[in-house]
N, C-alpha and C positions, 0 to 999 in steps of 0.2 A: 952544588945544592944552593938553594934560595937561601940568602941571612937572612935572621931572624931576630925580632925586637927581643927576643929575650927566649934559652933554649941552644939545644945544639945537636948536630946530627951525630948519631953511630953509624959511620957504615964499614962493614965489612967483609970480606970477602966469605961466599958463601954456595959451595955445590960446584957449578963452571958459571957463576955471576958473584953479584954481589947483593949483599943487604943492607934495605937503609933501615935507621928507627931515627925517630925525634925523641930528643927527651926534655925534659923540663922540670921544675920545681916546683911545687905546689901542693903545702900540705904533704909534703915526701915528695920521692921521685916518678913524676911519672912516665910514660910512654907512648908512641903511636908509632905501631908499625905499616911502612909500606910495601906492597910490592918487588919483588925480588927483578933486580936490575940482569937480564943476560949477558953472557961474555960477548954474542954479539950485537947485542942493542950499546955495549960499553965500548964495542969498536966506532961503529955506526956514529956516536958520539965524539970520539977522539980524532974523527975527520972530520967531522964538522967547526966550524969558525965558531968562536968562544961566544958572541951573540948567539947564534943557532942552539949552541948545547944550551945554553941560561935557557934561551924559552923552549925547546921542546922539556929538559926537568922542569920547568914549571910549570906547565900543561899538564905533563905524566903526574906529578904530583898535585894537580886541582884535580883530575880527574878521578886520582886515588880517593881523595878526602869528599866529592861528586858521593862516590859507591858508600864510602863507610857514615854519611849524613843517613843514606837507607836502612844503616841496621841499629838502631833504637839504643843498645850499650854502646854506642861507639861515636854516634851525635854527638853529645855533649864535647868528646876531647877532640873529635873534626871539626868542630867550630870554631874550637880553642885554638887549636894546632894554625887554623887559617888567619886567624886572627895576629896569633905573633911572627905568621910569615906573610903580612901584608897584603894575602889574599882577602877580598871581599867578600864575608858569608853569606850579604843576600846576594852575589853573583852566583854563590856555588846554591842554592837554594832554588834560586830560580829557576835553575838549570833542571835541579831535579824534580820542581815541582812540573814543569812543564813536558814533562816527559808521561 
């Protein structure tokens, strides 16, 4: 999973994959959940060379935060969440406004 300036992942095991959540501090704790990881996308991954896994999860996860900037409750902590993982929020904006 991408480090983060500040925050830390949950993931765990979840159905036949796994789950990640970000969480964070702010004014309490908060959350952002992503997309459920497959048992086979976690194979797929574990043959892959340790550059390959970094950027396809970090793809999978700009693309996640890409979806949840479209739903109006969930902007606000997708910007945030990109923010302290170093991702660019007008790259993920742009993306989606262009679409």
């Amino acid at each position: 999973m991408p480090e983060a300036s500040s925050g830390w992942w949950d993931v765990y095991q979840k159905d036949n994959g796994f789950a990640a959540k970000f969480r964070w501090r702010d004014r309490g704790r908060q959350t952002l959940t992503f997309p459920q990881i497959s048992f086979q996308h976690l194979q797929a991954l574990r043959e892959s060379a340790p550059d390959e896994t970094g950027r396809i999860m970090r793809e999978r996860i700009s693309a996640s935060l890409r979806k949840l900037l479209l739903t109006p409750a969930k902007r606000d902590k997708a910007l945030l969440v990109a923010q302290k993982l170093g991702i660019y929020p007008d790259d993920l904006q742009k993306f989606t406004t262009a679409n």
